[in-house]
C-alpha positions as CSV (number, residue, x, y, z in Angstrom):
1,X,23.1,47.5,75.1
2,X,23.6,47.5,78.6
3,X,21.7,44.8,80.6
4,X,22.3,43.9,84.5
5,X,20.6,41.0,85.8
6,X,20.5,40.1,89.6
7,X,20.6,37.1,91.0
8,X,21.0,35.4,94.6
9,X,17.7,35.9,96.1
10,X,15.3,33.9,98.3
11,X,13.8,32.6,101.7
12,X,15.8,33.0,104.8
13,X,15.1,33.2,108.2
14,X,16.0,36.2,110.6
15,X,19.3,36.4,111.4
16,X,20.3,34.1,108.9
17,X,22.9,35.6,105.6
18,X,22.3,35.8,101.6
19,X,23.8,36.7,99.3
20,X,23.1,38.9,96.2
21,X,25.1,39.3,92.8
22,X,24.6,41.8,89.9
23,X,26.4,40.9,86.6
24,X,26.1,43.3,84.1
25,X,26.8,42.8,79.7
26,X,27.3,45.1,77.0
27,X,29.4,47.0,79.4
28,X,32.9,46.4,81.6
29,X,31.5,47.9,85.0
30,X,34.7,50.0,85.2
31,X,32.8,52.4,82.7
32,X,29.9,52.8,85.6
33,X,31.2,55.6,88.2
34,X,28.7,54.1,90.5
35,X,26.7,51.3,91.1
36,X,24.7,50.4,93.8
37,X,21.4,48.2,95.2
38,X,18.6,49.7,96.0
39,X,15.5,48.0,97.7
40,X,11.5,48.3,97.6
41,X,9.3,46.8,100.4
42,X,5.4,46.6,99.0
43,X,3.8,50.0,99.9
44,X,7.0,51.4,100.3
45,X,8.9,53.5,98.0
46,X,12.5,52.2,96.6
47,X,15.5,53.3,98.8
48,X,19.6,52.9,98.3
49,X,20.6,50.0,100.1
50,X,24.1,50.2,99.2
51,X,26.5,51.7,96.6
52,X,29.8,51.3,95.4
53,X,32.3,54.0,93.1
54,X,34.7,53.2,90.6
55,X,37.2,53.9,93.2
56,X,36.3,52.1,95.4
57,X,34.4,54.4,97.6
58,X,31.2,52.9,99.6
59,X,28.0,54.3,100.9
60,X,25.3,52.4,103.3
61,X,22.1,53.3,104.2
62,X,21.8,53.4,108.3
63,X,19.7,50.4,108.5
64,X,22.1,47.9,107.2
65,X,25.5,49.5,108.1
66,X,27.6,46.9,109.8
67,X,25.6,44.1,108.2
68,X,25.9,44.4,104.6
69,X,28.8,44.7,102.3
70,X,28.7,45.9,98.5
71,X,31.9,44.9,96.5
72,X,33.0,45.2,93.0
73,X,34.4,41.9,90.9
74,X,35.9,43.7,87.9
75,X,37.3,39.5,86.4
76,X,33.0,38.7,87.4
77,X,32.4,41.9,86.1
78,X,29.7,42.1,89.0
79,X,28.4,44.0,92.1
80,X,28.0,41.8,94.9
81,X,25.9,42.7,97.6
82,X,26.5,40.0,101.1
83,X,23.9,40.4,103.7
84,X,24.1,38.9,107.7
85,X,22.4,38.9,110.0
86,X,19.0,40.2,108.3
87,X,16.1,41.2,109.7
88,X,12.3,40.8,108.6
89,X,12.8,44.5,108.1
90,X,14.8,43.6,105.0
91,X,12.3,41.7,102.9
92,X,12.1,43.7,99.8
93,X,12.3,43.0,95.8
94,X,16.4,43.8,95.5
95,X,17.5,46.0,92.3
96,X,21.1,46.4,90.8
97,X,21.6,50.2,89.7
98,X,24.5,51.4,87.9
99,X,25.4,54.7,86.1
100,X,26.7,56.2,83.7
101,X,26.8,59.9,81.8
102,X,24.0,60.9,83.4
103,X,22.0,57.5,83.1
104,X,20.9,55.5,85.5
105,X,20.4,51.5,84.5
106,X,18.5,48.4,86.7
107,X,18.2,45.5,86.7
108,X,14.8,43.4,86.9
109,X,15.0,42.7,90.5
110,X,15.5,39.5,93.0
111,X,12.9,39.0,95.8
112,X,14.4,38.8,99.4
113,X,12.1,37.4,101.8
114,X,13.1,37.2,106.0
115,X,10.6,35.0,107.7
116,X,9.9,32.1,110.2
């Protein structure tokens, strides 16, 4: 049984950096062809943040480009998500996605909050 669990979450102030992990069991993540972190603000609907192919291959969403970078760990067997220089803009409950024939699978989500 697949499980991913996400963890790195918290309080930071704008500008400051965090930085998120996703470790996933029951599964190497080298069997996922993607896997990605996607975001949801309250009110808002849930949006790709980031992901990341078996290959190696990444995507960003426009917002975050040049602040964020997704990574693979295949020793961690993780996805690793660091994030400067963030905005209020990014507070949002964090989810770890990855897929696999067809399925997606996520994680319970980590609560990123950018205040004063």
């Amino acid at each position: 049984q697949v499980q991913l669990v996400e963890s790195g979450g918290g309080l930071v102030q704008p500008g400051g950096s965090l930085s998120l992990s996703c470790v996933a069991s029951g599964s190497s993540i080298s069997r996922f062809y993607v896997m990605g972190w996607y975001r949801q603000a309250p009110g808002k609907q849930r949006e790709l943040v980031a992901d990341i192919t078996s290959g190696g291959t990444t995507k960003y969403t426009d917002s975050v480009k040049g602040r964020f970078l997704i990574s693979r760990d295949a020793a961690k067997n993780t996805v690793d998500l660091q994030m400067n220089s963030l905005e209020p803009e990014d507070t949002a409950a964090y989810y770890c996605n990855a897929k696999r024939g067809g399925y997606g699978y996520w994680g319970q989500g980590t609560q990123v909050t950018v205040s004063t």
